[in-house]
N, C-alpha and C positions, 0 to 999 in steps of 0.2 A: 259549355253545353247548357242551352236551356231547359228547363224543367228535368223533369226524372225518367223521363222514358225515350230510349233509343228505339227508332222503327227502322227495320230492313225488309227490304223485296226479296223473296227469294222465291225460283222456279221450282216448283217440286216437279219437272219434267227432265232438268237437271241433277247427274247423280247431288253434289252438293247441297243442292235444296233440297231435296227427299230425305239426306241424314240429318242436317238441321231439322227440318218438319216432325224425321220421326224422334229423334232423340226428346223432341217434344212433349210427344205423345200422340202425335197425328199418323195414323197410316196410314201413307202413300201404296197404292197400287193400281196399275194400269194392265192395259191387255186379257189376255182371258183368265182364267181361274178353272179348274178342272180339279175334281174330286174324284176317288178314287174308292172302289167297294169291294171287298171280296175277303179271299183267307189272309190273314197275315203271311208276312216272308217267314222264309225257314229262319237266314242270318235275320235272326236284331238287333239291330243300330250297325249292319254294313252298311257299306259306301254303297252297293249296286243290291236292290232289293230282288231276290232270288225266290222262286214258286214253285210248284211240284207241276209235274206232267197233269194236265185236267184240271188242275183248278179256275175256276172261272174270274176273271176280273170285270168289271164295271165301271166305264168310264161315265160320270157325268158333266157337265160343262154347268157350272156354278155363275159366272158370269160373260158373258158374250156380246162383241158390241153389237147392236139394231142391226139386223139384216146378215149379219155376218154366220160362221159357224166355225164349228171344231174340227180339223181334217186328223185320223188316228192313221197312221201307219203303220199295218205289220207284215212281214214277210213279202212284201211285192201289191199286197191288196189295202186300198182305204176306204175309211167308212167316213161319215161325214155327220154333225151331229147340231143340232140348233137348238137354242132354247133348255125347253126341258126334255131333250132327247136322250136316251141310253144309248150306250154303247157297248157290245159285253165281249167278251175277247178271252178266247180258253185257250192256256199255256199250253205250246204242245211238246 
């Protein structure tokens, strides 16, 4: 091999190249991102996050691609959400 440095191409679109990339220290992420506001769950650190009757949750959409939105679905009804839109949704 010449000189001291090996180069490789990798896809970080590819699961492969995203574990390469991040074991890096680069993180890879794609698609939406959606943050979450409200009480905490009753269980901490369950597998399925659990609420009371009435507490209010807050969807917001943290990144979104150009043009696109966030579709929430609960019970039969969706709300739709762009940008810096909210979305608030009381457990019933």
């Amino acid at each position: 091999m010449d000189g001291g440095l090996r180069c490789f191409e990798v896809d970080p679109q590819e699961l492969d190249g995203a574990r390469a990339l991040n074991k890096l220290g680069f993180g890879v992420r794609f698609g939406v991102s959606v943050r979450f506001a409200g009480a905490p769950s009753v269980e901490v650190g369950g597998a399925t996050r659990t609420f009371l009757v009435g507490d209010a949750r807050v969807f917001a959409p943290l990144r979104v691609p150009e043009g696109g939105e966030v579709v929430f679905g609960v019970d039969g009804q969706t709300s739709a959400a762009r940008g810096a839109e909210l979305v608030r949704v009381t457990v019933r």
